[in-house]
Residue frames relative to the residue before (quaternion, step in Angstrom):
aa qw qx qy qz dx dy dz
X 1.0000 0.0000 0.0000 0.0000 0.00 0.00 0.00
X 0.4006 -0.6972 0.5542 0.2152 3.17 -0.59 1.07
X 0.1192 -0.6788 0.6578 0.3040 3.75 -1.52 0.25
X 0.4274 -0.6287 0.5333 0.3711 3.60 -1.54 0.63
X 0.7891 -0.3657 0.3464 0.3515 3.18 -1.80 -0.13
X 0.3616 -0.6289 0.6324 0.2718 3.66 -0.89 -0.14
X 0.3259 -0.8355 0.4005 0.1880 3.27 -0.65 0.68
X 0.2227 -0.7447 0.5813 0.2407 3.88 -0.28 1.19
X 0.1651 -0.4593 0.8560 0.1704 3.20 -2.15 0.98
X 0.7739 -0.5048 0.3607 0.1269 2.55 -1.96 1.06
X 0.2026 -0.7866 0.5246 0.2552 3.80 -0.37 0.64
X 0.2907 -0.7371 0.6090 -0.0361 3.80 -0.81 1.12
X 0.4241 -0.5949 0.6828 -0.0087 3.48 -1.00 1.58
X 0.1055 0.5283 -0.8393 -0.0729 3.97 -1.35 0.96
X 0.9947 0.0573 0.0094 0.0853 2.48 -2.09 0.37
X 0.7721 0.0213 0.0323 0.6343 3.81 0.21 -0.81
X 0.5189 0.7297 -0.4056 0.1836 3.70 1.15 -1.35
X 0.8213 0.3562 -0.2859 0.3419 3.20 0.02 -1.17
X 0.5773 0.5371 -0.3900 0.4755 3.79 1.09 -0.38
X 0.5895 0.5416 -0.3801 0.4634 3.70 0.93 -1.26
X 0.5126 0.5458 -0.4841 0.4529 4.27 0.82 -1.39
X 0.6838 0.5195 -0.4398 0.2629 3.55 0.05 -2.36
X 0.7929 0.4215 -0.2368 0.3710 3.89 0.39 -1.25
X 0.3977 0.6664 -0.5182 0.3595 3.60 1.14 0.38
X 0.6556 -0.4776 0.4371 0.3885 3.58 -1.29 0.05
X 0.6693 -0.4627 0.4729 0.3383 3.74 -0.66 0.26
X 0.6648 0.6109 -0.1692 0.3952 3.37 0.69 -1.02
X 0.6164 0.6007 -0.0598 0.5056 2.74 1.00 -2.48
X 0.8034 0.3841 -0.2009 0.4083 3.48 0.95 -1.48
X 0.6622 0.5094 -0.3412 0.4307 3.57 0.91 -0.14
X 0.5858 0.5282 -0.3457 0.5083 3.42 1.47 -0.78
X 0.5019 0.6460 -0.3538 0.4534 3.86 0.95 -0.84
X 0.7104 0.6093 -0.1430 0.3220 2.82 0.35 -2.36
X 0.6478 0.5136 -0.2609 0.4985 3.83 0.95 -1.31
X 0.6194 0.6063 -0.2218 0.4467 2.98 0.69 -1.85
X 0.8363 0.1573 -0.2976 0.4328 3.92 -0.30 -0.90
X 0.4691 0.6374 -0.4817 0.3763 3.66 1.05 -0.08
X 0.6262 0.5132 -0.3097 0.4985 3.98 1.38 -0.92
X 0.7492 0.4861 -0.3726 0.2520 3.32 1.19 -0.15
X 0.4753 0.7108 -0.2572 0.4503 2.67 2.01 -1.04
X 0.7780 0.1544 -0.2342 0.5621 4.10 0.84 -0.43
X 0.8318 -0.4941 0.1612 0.1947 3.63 0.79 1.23
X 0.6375 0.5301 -0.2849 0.4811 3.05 1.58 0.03
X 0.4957 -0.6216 0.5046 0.3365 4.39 -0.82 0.52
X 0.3659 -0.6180 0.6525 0.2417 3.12 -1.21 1.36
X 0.7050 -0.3934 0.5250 0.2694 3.02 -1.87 0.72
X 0.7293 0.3982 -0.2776 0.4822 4.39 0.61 -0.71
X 0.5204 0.7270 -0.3829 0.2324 3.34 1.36 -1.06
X 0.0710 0.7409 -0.6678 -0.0137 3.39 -1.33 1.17
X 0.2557 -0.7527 0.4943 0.3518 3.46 -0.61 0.61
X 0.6832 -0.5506 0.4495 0.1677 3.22 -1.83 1.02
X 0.4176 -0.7030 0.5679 0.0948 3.66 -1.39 0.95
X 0.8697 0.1475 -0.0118 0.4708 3.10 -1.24 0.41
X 0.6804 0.3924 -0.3819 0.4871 4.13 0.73 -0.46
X 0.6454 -0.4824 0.3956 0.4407 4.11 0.88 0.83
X 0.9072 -0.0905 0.2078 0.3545 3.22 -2.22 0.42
X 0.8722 -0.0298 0.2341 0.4286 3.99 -1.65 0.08
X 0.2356 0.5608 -0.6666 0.4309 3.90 0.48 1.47
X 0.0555 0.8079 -0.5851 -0.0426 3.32 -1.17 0.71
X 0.2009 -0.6788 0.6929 0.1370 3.96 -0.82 0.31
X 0.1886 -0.5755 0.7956 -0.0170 2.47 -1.88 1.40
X 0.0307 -0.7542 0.6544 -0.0448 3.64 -1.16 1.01
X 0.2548 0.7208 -0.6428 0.0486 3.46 -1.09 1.13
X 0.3641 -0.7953 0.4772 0.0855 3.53 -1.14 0.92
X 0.2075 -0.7893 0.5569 -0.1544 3.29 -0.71 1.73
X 0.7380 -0.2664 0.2626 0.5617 3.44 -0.94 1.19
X 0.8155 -0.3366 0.2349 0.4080 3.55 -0.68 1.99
X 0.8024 0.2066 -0.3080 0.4675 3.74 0.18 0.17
X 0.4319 -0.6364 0.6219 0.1471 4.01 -1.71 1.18
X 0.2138 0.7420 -0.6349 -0.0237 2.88 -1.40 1.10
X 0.5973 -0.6746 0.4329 -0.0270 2.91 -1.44 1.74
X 0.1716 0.6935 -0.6969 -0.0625 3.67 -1.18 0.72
X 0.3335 -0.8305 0.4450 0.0307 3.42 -1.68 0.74
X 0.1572 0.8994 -0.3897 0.1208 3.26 0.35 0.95
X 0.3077 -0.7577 0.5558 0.1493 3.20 -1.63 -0.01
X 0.2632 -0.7738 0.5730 0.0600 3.89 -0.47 1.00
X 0.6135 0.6377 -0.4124 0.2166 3.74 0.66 -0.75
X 0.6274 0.2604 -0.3966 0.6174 4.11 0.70 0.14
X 0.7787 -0.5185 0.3310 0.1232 2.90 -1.80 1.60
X 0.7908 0.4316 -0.1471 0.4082 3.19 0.70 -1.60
X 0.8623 -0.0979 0.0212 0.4963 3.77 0.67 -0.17
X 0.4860 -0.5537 0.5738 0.3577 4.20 -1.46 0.42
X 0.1416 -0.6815 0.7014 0.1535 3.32 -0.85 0.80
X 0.1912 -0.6576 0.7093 0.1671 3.71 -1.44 0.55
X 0.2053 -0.8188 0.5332 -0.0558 3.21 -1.01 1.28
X 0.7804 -0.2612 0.0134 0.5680 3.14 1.03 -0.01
X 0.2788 -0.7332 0.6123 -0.0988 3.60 -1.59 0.78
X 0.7164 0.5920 -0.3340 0.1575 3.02 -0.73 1.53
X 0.4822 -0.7364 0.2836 0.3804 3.46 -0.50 0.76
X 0.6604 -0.5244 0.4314 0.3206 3.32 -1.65 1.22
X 0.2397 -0.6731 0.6866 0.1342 3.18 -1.07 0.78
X 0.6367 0.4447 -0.3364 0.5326 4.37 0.54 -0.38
X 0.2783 -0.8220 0.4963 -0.0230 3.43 -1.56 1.76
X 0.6023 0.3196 -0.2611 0.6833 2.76 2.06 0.07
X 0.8756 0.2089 0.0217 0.4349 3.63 -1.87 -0.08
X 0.6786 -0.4794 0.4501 0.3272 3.43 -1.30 0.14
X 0.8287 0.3890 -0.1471 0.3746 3.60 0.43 -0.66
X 0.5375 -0.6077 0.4331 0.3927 3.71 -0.65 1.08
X 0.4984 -0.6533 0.4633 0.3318 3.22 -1.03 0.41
X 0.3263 -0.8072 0.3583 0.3370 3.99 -0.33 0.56
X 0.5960 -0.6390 0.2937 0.3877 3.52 -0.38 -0.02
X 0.4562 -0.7054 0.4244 0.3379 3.30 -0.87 0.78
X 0.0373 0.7834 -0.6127 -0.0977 4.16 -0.83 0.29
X 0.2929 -0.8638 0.3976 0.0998 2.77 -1.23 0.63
């Protein structure tokens, strides 16, 4: 029995995203690259976490490169195409949270 294709929706760059990807490592970009291509025909990347507090079908992609995380954000939830929403590498070496600034 043969299986049919999955159907890709189109994957859609906002705003900074797709330049912020270009400057990822090679790696970073191929592991991404796989990763939003499973979404685009419906299936959960292996990194995929879904997103808090930013509403409904936000997802995070997380992969780690020579001591430093880098992150893509997206959304799958309209039929017709993956929007990337944002792209980029963590910039905090501890904990979850940027560090805040010191004032004085």
């Amino acid at each position: 029995m043969e299986s049919l294709p999955r159907p890709t929706r189109a994957l859609l760059w906002i705003a900074s995203s797709r330049k912020d990807y270009a400057e990822f490592p090679p790696k970073v970009q191929e592991a991404f690259g796989f990763e939003l291509f499973l979404a685009q025909t419906g299936q959960h990347p292996p990194s995929a976490k879904m997103l808090k507090g930013l509403g409904a079908g936000i997802v995070e992609l997380v992969e780690d490169h020579d001591s430093d995380t880098y992150r893509a954000v997206y959304t799958a939830r309209f039929d017709t195409a993956v929007y990337v929403l944002h792209c980029f590498k963590k910039k905090s070496k501890r904990g979850i949270k940027t560090p805040r600034a010191i004032s004085s």
